[in-house]
C-alpha positions in Angstrom: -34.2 -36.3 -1.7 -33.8 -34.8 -5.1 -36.4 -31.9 -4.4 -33.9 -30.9 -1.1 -31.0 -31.1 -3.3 -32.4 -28.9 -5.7 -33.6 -26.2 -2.9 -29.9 -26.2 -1.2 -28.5 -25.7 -5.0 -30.9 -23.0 -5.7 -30.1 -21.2 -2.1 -26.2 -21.6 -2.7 -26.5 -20.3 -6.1 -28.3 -16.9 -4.5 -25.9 -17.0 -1.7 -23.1 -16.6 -4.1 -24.5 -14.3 -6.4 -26.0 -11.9 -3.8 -23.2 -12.0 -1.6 -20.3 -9.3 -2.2 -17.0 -10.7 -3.1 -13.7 -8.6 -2.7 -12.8 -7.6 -6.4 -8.8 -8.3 -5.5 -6.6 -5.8 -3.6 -7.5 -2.5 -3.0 -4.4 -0.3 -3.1 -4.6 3.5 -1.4 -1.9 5.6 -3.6 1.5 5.4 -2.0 3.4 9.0 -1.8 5.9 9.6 -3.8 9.4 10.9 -2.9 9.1 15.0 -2.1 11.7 17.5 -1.3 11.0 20.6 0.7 13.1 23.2 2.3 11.9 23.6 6.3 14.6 26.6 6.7 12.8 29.4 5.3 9.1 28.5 5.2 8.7 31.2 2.3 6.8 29.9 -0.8 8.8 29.7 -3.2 11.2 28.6 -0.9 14.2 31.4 -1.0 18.6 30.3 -1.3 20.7 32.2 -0.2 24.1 32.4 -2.6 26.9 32.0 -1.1 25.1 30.1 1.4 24.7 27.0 2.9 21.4 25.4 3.1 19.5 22.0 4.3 17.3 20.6 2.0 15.2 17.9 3.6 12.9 15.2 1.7 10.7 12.3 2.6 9.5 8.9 1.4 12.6 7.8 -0.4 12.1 4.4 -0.2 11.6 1.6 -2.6 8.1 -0.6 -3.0 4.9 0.6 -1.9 4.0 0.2 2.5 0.6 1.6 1.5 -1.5 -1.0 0.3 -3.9 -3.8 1.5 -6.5 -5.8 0.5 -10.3 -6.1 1.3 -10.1 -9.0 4.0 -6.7 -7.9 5.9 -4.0 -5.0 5.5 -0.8 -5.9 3.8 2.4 -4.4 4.0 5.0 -5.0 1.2 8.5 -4.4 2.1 10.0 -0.5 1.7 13.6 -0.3 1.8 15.3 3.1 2.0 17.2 4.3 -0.9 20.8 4.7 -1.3 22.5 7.1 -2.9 20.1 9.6 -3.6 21.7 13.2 -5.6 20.1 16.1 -5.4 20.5 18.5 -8.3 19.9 22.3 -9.3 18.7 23.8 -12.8 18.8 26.9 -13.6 18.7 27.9 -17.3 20.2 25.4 -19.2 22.8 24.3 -16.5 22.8 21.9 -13.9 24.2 21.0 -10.9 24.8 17.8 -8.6 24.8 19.3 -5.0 25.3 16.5 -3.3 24.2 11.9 -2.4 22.8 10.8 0.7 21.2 8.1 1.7 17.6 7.6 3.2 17.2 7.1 7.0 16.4 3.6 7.9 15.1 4.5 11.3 12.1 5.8 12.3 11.6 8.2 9.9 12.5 5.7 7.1 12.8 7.3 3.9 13.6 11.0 5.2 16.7 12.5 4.0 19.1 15.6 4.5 21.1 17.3 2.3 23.2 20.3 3.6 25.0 21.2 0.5 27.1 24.5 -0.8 25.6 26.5 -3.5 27.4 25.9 -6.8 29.4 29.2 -8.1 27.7 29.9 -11.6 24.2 29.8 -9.7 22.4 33.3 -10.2 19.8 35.1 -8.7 16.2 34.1 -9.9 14.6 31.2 -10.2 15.6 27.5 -9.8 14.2 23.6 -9.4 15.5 21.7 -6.9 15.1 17.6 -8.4 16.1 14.2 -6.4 15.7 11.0 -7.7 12.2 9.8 -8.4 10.7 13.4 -6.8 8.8 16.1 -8.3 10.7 18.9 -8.6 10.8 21.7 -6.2 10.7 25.5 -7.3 12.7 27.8 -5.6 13.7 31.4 -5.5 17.6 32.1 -5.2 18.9 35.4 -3.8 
């Protein structure tokens, strides 16, 4: 009896060494809030002063609906975010252009700014920023 224990002890100890294990959740990188202006298509994208423009962004939302682990997917809870100002720089000045909050629908996390552009604002360059975002580069004309 004591030789069979000793074989199944021996065979469980290989099972569970040569077996692979999940090494805890695997997360894929979640993307962070972007802004991009779909009027013009130019790169940099181009303002017009005096102008009013739509500046659109995506994946405003707080948590993380991008991760999973190695047995099952998992989603944790996103919830748009409110109140979200955009801003222009240009120089040493700054502007708030204008809060919104994200969509909750189907495209949770999108939002839309259609803003004036501030007096003060020259031609040349600028950077478009929104909470939590990279900033966007843009040409103003």
């Amino acid at each position: 009896m004591k030789v069979v224990q000793a074989c199944v002890a021996v065979a469980a100890a290989a099972f569970i060494t040569t077996c692979p294990w999940p090494a805890g959740d695997a997360a894929a990188g979640c993307v962070a809030p972007y802004l991009e202006d779909s009027a013009t298509g130019a790169e940099p994208p181009v303002l017009r002063l005096g102008s009013t423009v739509t500046i659109e962004g995506d994946a405003f939302v707080d948590g993380c609906n991008d991760t999973g682990s190695t047995w099952a997917c998992s989603a944790e809870s996103v919830s748009p975010m409110e109140g979200v100002v955009l801003r222009i720089q240009q120089g040493g000045r700054e502007w708030e252009l204008g809060s919104e909050d994200a969509s909750d629908g189907e495209a949770r996390g999108h939002v839309e700014w259609t803003v004036d552009l501030p007096e003060g604002l020259i031609q040349g360059r600028a950077t478009l920023k929104a909470e939590s975002s990279d900033p966007l580069r843009v040409q103003v004309r």
